[in-house]
C-alpha positions in Angstrom: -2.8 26.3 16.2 -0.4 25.0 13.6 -1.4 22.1 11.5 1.5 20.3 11.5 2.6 16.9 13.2 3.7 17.0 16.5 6.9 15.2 16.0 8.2 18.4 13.7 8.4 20.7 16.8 11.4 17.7 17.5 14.9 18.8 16.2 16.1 15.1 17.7 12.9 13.2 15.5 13.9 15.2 12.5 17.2 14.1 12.8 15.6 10.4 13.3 13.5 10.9 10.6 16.7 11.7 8.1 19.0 9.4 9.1 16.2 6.6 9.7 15.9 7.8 5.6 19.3 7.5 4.5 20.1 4.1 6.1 16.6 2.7 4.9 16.5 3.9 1.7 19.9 1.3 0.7 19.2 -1.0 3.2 15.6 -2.0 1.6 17.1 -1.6 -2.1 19.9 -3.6 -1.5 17.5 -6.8 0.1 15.2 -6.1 -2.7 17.5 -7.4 -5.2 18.3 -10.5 -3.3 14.6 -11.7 -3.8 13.2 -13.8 -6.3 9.9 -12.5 -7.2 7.2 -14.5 -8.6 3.6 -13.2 -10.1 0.4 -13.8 -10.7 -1.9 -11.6 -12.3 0.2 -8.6 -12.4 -0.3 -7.5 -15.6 -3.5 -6.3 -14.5 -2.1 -3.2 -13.8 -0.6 -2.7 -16.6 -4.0 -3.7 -18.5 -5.8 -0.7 -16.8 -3.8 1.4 -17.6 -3.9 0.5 -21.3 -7.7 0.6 -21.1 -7.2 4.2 -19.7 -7.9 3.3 -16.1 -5.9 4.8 -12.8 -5.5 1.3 -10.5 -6.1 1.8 -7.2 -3.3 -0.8 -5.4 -4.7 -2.7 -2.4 -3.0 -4.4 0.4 -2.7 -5.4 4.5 -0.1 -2.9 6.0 2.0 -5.4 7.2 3.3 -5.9 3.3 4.3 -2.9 2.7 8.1 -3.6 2.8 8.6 -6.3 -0.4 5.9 -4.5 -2.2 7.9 -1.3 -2.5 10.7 -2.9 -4.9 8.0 -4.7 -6.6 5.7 -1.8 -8.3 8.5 0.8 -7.7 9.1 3.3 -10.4 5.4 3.6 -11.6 4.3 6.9 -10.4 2.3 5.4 -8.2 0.6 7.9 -5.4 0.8 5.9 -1.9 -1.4 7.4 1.0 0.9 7.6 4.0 0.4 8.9 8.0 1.6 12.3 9.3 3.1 10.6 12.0 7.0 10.3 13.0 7.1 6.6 10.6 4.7 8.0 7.9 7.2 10.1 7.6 10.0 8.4 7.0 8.1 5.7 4.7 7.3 8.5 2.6 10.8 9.6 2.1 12.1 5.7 1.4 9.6 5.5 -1.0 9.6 8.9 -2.7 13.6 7.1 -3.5 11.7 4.6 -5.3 9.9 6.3 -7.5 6.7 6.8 -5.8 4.6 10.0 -4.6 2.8 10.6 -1.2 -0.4 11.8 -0.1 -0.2 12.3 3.3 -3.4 11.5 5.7 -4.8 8.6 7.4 -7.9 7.1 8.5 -7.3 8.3 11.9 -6.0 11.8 11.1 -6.2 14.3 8.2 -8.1 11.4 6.4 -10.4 13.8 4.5 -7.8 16.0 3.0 -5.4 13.2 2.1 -8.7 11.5 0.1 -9.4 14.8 -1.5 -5.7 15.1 -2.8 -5.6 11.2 -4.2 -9.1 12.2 -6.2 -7.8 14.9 -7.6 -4.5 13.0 -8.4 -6.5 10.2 -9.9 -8.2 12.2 -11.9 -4.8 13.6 -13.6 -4.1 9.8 -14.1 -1.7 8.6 -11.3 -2.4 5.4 -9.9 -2.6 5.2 -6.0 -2.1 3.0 -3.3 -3.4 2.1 0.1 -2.5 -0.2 3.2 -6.4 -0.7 3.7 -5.9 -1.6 7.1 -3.3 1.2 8.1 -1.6 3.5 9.8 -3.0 1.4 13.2 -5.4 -1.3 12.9 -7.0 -3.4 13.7 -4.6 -5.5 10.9 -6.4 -7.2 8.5 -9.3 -5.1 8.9 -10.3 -3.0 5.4 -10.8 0.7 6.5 -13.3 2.6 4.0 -10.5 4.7 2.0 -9.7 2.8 -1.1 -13.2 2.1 -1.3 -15.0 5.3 -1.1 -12.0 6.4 -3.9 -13.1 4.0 -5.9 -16.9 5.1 -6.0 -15.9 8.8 -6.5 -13.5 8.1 -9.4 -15.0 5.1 -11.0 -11.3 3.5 -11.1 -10.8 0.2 -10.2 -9.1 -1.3 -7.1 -6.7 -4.1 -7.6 -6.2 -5.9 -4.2 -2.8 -7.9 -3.9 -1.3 -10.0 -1.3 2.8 -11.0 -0.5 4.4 -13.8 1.1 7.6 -15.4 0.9 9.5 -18.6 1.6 11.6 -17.4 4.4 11.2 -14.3 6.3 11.2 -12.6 9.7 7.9 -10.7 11.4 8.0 -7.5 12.7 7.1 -7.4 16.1 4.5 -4.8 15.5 0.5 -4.7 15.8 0.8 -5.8 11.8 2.9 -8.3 11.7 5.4 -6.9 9.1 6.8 -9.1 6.7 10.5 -8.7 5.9 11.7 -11.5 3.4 15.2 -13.2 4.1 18.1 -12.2 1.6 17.7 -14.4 -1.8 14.4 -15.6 -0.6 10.9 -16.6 -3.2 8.8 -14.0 -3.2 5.4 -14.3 -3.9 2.8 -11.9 -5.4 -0.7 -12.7 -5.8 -2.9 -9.9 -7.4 -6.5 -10.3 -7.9 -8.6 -8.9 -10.8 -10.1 -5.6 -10.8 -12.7 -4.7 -8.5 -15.2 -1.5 -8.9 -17.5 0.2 -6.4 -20.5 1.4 -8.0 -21.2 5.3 -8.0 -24.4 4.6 -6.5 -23.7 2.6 -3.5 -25.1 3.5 -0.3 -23.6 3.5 3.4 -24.8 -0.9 3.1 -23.3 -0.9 0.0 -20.1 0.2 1.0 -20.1 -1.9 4.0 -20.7 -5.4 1.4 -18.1 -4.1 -0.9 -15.8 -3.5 2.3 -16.3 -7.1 3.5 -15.7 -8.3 -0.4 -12.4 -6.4 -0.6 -11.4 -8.3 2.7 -12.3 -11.2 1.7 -10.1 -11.4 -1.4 -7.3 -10.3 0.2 -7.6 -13.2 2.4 -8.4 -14.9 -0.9 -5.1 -13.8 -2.5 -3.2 -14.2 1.1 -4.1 -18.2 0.2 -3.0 -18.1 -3.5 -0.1 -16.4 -2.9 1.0 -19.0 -0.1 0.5 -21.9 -2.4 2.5 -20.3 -5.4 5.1 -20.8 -2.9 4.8 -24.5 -3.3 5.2 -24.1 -7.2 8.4 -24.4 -9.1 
């Protein structure tokens, strides 16, 4: 039995798959520049890596659109489904500089952790939609965290919003900002999973992680009051 996704057997969902590709790819580059981004605690990244750390990016699937043009170009690893739109995520964001692992909490989870460990530990940062590829939204699945206990690098959990924007009809509420509107970006300090945690461990480090996301959804939402 072959290993591969059902929707490959598909010449009509490859062709969907490319073309869904080549109009995205602009399409999302294009609106990106129209935004207005504004920060908080970026840098964080950046200071990781200085201190010789891989940053493991955390954030609700439903933000995965305006964070693409934000940390774009930094060799960041981003886990992403098998399925028919994991697929053509990963090729949109393979345009912007990132890499994928492909796997998912529901399916070829294991191997897809396997890869990002050994990726970390060659010094590429990573990424994870903690609450993807299906849901429940707003929900932290165990991924990022059980990384982060078997590499010792630290998770940096980040939350978008923005002024004006339309929602995706879709069981995570994508965000998709309007042309030229604020953008937001609220990222919180680093946040480590001890080696030594246990299955409770990992469950109070789970419900920490989604608590400061929600944290972060609420810092980032007031930045938008700021000039």
């Amino acid at each position: 039995m072959s290993d591969r996704p059902a929707w490959e057997g598909s010449a009509s969902k490859r062709r969907q798959v490319a073309l869904i590709a080549h109009v995205g790819t602009p399409l999302v580059a294009a609106l990106g520049r129209t935004w207005r981004y504004t920060s908080e605690g970026a840098e964080a990244f950046d200071q990781c890596l200085a201190a010789g750390q891989c940053p493991i990016l955390a954030l609700w699937h439903g933000r995965i659109l305006p964070a693409t043009p934000f940390w774009r170009d930094r060799g960041i690893v981003a886990i992403t489904s098998e399925n028919f739109d994991g697929e053509w995520i990963a090729r949109i964001m393979h345009r912007f500089g990132y890499a994928a692992a492909r796997g998912s909490t529901s399916r070829g989870g294991v191997k897809a952790l396997v890869q990002l460990k050994r990726l970390v530990a060659q010094g590429h940062p990573t990424a994870f939609t903690v609450d993807g590829p299906r849901g429940p939204a707003r929900r932290a699945q165990p991924g990022a965290l059980w990384l982060a206990k078997a590499t010792g690098q630290p998770i940096l959990p980040f939350h978008i919003e923005a002024a004006s924007a339309w929602h995706v009809r879709s069981w995570d509420r994508a965000l998709v900002p309007r042309p030229f509107s604020r953008v937001t970006v609220a990222v919180g300090p680093p946040f480590f999973v001890a080696a030594e945690a246990d299955d409770a461990g990992l469950e109070q480090r789970r419900q920490d992680l989604e608590a400061e996301l929600h944290r972060l959804e609420q810092r980032a939402t007031a930045m938008l009051q700021q000039r």
